[in-house]
C-alpha positions as CSV (number, residue, x, y, z in Angstrom):
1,X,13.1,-9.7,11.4
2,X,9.9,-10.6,12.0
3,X,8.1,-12.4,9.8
4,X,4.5,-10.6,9.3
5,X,0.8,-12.7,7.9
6,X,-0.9,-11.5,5.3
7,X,-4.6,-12.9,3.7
8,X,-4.7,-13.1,0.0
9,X,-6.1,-9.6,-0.4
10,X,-3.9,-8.1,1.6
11,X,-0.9,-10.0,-0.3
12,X,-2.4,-9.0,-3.9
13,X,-2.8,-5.4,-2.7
14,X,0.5,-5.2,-1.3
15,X,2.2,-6.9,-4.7
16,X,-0.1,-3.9,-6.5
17,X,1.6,-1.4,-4.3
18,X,5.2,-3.0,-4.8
19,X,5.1,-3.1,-8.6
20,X,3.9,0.5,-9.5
21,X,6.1,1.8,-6.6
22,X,3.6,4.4,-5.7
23,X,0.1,4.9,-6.5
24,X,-2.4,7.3,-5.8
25,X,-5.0,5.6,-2.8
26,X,-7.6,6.4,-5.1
27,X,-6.6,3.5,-7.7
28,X,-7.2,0.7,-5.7
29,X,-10.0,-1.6,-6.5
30,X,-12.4,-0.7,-4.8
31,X,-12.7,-4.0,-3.5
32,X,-9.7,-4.5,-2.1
33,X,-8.8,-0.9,-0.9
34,X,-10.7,-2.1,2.6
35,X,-7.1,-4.0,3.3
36,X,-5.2,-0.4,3.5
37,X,-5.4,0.1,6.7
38,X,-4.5,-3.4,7.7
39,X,-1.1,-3.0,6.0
40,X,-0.4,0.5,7.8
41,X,-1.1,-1.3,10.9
42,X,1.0,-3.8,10.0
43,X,3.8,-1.2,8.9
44,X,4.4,-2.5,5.4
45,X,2.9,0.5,3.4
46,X,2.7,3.9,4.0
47,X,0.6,7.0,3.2
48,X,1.5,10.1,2.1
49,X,0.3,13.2,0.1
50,X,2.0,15.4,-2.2
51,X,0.2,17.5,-5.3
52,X,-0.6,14.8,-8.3
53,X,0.7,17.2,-11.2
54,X,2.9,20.0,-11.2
55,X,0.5,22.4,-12.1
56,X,-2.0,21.4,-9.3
57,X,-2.1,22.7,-5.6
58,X,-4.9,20.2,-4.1
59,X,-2.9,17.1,-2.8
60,X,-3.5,13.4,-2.9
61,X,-3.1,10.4,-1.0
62,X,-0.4,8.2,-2.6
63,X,0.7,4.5,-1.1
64,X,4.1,3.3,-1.5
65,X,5.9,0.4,0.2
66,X,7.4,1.5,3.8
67,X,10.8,-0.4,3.8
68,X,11.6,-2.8,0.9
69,X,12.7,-6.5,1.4
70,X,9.7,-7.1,4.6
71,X,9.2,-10.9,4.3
72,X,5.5,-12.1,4.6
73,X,3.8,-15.1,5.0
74,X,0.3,-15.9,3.1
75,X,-2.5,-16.9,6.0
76,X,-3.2,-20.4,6.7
């Protein structure tokens, strides 16, 4: 497996993603949502829509973690 190099943000962003499991795009810091589409380059997270309540038709942008157990490596 190879091993992929994440910067701080982009390690605190993906740790954000990994704990809530998913969570809507929108929910991200502002601040740190710029690192998004780093990590679907990257292939670690992945974005997907689906309606955010039952009762709802308009859909969202949710991110979830693409395959568990990806090791990563902090930037020198």
């Amino acid at each position: 497996m190879d091993l992929v190099y994440l910067t701080k943000v982009e390690r605190d962003v993906y740790e954000l993603i990994r704990r809530a499991g998913e969570i809507m795009a929108k929910d991200v810091p502002l601040k740190k949502a710029g690192v998004i589409p780093s990590l679907v380059r990257k292939e670690l997270v992945e974005v997907f829509k689906k309606p955010a309540s039952s009762m709802s038709r308009k859909k969202h942008k949710f991110l979830r973690i693409k395959v568990e157990g990806d090791e990563y490596v902090e930037k020198p």
